[in-house]
Structure formats: C-alpha cells, structure tokens
DSSP file (Angstrom, degrees, kcal/mol; ACC not computed):
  #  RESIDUE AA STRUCTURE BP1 BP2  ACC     N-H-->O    O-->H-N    N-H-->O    O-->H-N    TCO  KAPPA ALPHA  PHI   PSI    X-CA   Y-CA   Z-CA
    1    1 A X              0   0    0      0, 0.0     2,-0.2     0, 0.0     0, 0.0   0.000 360.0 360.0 360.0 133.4  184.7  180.8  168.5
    2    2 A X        -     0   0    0      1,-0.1    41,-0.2    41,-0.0     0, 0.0  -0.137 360.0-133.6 -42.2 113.9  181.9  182.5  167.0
    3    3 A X        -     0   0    0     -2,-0.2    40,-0.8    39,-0.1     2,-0.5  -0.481  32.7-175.7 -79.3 129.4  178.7  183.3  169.2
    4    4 A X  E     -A   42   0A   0     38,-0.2    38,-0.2    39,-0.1     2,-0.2  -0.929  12.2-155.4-150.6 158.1  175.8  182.5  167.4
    5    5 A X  E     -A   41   0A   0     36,-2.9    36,-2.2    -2,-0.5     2,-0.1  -0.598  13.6-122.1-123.2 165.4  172.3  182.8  168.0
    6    6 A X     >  -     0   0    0     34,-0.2     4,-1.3    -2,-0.2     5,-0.2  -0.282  43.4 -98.0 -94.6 169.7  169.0  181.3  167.0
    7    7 A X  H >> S+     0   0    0     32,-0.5     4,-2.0     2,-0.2     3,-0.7   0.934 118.5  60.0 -73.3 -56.6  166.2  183.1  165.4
    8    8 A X  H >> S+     0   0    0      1,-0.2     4,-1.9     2,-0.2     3,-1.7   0.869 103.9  46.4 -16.6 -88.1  164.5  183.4  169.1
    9    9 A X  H 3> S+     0   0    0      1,-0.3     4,-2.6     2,-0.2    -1,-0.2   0.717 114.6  49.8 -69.9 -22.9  167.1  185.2  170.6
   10   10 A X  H <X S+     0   0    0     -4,-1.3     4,-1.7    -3,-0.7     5,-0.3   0.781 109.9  48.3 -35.7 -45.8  167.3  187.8  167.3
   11   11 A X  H <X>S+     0   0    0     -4,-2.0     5,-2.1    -3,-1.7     4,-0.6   0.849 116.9  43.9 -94.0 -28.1  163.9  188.5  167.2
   12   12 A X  H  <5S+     0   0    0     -4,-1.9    -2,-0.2     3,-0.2    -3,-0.2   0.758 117.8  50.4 -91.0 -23.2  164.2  189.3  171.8
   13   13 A X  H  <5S+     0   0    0     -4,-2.6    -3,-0.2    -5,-0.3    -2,-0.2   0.785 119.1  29.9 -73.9 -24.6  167.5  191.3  171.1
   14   14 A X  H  <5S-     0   0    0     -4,-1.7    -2,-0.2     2,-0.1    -3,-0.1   0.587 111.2-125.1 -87.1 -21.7  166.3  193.6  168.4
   15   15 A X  T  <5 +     0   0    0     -4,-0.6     2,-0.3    -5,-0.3    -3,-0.2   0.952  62.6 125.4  90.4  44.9  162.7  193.3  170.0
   16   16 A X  S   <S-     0   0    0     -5,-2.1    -1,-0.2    -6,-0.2    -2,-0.1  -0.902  71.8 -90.8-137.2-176.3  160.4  192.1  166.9
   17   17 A X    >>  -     0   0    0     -2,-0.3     4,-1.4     1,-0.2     3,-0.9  -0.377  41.9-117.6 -89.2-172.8  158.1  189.3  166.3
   18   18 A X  H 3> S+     0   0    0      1,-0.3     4,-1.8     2,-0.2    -1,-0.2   0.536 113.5  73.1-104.6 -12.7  160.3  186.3  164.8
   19   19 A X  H 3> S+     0   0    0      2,-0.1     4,-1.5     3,-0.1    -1,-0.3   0.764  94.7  46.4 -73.0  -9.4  158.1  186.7  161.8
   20   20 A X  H <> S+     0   0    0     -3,-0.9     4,-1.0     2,-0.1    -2,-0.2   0.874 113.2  50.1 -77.9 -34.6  159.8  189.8  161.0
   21   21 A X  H  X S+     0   0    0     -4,-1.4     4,-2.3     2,-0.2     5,-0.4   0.891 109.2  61.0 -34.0 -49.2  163.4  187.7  161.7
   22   22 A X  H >X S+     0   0    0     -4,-1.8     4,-3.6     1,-0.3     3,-1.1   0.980 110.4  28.1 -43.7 -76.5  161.7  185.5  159.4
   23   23 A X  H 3< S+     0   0    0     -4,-1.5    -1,-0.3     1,-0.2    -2,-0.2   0.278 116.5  55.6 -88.2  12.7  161.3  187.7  156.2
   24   24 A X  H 3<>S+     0   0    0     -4,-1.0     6,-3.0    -3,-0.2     5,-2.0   0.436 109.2  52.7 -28.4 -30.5  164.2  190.0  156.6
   25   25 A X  H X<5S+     0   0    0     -4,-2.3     3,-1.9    -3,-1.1    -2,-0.2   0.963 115.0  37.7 -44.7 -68.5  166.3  186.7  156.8
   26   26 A X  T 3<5S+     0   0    0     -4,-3.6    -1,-0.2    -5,-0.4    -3,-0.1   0.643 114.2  56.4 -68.5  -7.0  165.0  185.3  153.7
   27   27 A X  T 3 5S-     0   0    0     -5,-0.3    -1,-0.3     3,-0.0    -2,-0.2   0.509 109.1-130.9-108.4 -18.5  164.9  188.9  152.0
   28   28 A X  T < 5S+     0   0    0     -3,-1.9    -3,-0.2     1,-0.1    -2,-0.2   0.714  78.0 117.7  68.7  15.4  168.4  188.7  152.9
   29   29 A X      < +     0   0    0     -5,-2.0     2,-0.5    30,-0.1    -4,-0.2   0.853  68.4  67.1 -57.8 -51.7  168.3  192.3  154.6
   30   30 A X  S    S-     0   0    0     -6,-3.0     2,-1.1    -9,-0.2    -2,-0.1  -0.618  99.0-115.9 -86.5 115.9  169.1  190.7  157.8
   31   31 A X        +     0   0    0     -2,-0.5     2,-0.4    14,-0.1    -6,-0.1  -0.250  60.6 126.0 -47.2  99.3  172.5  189.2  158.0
   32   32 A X        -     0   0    0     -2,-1.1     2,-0.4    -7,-0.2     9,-0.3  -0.945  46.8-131.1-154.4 173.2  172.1  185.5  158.4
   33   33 A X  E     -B   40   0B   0      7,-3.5     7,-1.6    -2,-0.4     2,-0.4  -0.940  17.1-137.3-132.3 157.3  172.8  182.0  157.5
   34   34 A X  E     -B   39   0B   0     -2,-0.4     2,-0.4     5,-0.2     3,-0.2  -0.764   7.5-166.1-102.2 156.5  170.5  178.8  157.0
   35   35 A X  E >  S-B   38   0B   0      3,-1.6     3,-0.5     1,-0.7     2,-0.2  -0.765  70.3 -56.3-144.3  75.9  171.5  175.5  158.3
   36   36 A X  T 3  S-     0   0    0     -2,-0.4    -1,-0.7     1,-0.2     2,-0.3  -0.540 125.3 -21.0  56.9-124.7  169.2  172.8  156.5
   37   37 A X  T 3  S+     0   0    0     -2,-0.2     2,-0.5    -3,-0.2    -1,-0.2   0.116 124.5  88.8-101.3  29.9  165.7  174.5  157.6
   38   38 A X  E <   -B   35   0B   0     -3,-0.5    -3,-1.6    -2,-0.3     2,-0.2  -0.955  63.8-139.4-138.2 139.3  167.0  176.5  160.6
   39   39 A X  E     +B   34   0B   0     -2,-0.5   -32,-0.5    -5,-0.2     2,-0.2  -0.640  19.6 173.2-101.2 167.3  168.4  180.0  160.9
   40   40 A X  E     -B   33   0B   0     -7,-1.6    -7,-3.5    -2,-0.2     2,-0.2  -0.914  13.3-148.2-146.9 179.4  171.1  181.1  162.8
   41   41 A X  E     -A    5   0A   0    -36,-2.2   -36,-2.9    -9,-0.3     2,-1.5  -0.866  20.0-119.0-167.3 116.0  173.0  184.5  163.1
   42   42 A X  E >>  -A    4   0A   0     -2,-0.2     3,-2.5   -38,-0.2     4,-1.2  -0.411  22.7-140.6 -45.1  76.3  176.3  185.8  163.8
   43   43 A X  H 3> S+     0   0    0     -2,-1.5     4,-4.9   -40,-0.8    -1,-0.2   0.496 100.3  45.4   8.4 -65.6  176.2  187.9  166.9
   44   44 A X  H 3> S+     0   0    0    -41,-0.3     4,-1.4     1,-0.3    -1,-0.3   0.899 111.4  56.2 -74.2 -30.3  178.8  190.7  165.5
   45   45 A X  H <> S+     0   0    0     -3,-2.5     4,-4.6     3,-0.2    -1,-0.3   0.958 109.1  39.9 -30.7 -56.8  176.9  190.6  162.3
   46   46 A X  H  X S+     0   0    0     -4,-1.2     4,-1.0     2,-0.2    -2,-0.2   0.922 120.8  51.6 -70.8 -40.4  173.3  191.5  163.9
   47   47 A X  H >X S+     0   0    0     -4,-4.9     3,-5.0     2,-0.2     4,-0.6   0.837 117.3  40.7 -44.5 -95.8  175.7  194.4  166.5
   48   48 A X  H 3X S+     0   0    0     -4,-1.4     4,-2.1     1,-0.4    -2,-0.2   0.536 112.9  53.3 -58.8 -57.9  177.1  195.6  163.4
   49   49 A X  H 3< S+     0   0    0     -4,-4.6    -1,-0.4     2,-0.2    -2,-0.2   0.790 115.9  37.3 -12.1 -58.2  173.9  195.6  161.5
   50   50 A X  H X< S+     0   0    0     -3,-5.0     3,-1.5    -4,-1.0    -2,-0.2   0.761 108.0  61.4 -95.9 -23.5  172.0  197.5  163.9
   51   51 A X  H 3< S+     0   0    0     -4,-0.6    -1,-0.2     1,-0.3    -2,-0.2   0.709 115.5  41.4 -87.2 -15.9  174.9  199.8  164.8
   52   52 A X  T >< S+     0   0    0     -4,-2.1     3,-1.1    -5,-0.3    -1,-0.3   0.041  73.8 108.6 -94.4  30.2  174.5  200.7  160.7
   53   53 A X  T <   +     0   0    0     -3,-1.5    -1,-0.1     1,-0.2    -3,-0.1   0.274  67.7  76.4 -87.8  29.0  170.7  200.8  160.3
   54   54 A X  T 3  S+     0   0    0     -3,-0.1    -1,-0.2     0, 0.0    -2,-0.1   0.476  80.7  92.5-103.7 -20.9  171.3  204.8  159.9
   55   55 A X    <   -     0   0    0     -3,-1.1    -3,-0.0     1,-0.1     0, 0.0  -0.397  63.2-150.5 -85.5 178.5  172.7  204.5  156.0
   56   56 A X        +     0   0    0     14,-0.1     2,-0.4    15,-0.1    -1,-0.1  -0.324  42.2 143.1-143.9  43.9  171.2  204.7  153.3
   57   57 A X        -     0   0    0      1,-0.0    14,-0.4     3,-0.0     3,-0.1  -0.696  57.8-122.5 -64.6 120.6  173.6  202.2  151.0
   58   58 A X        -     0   0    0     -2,-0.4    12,-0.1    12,-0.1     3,-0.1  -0.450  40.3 -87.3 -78.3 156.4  170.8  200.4  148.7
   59   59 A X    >   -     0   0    0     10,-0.7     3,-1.8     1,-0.1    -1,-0.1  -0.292  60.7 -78.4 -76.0 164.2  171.0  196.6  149.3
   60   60 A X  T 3  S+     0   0    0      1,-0.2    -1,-0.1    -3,-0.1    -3,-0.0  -0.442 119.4  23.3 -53.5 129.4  173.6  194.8  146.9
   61   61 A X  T 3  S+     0   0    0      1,-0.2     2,-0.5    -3,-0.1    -1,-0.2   0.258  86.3 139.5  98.8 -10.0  172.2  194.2  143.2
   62   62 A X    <   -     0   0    0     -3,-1.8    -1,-0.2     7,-0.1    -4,-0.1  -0.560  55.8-131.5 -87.0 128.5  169.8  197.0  143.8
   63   63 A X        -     0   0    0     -2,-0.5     5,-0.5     3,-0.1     2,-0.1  -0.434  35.2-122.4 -72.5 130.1  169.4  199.3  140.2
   64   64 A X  S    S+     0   0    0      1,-0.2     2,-0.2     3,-0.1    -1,-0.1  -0.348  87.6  22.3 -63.3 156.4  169.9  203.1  141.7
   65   65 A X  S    S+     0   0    0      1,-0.2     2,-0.2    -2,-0.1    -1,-0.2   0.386  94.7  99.3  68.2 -20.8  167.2  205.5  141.0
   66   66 A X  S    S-     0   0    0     -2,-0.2    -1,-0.2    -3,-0.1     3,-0.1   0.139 105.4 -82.1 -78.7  27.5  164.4  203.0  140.4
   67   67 A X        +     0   0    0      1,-0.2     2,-0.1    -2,-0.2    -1,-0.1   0.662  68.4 165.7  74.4   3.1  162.8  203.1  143.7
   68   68 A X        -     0   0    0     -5,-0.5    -1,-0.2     1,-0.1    -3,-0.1  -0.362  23.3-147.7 -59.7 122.9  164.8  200.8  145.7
   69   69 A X        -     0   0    0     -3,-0.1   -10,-0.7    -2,-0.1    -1,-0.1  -0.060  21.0 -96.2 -89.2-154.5  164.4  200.9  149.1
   70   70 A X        -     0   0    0      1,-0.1   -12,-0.1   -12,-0.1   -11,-0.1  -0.224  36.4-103.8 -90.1-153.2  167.0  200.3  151.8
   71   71 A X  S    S+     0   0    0    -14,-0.4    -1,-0.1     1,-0.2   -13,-0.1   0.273 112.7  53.4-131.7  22.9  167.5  197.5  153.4
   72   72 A X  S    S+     0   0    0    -19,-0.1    -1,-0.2   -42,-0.0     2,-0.1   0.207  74.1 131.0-117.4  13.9  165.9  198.0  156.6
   73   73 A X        -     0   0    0      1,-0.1   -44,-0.1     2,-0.0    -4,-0.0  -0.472  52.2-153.7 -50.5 140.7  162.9  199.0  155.0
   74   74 A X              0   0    0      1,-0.1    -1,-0.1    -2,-0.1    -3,-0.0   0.266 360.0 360.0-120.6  -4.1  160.1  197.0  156.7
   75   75 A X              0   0    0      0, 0.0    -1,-0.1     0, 0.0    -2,-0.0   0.696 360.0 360.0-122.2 360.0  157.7  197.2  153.1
C-alpha cells in the first residue's frame, strides 16, 4: 500500500509553512494529487523529490532559454 500523507505532515517533513505546500502543489512543482478539495502526497514522490532538488531539468512544458526557472524555485 502506498503511504500517503496530508498537506500537514509535507509542509513538517520538508519544514515550510503549508502555504508554501499550498502553491507549489497547485504550481504543480510539488509532486501531488487532489482529492475533491484536499491534497494528499505520495511519500516516495516527496523522498524522491527532495533527494532531486539539486537539478536543474526545467519543469515539463517549460520553452528553454526564455527565462524559465526550475521547479524548486520559490518566485
């Protein structure tokens, strides 16, 4: 079975407020899924995530060279 956790425990395992959970979710940076008006998040995703926040692969759909940032860019 899949472990998965609620936006709470995302936002106390990476250590940010759950308004950053928030808009990374929705910005679709953050690996996650919605469930009528509630997120939730695949453990090995959010590991795997964090154990890659060192590349610098531009997010899916993003034109090269234009100023795209990454996709743990916070701006």
């Amino acid at each position: 079975m899949t472990d998965l956790l609620t936006l709470s425990e995302v936002s106390t395992f990476l250590k940010v407020p759950k308004s950053t959970i928030y808009k990374l979710a929705r910005e679709r940076r953050l690996p996650g899924h919605k469930v009528g008006k509630h997120w939730r998040f695949v453990r090995e995703e959010i590991e795997a995530w964090v154990q890659n926040s060192g590349d610098e692969e531009p997010m899916v759909g993003a034109a090269a060279g234009n100023g795209s940032r990454d996709r743990f860019s916070l701006n």
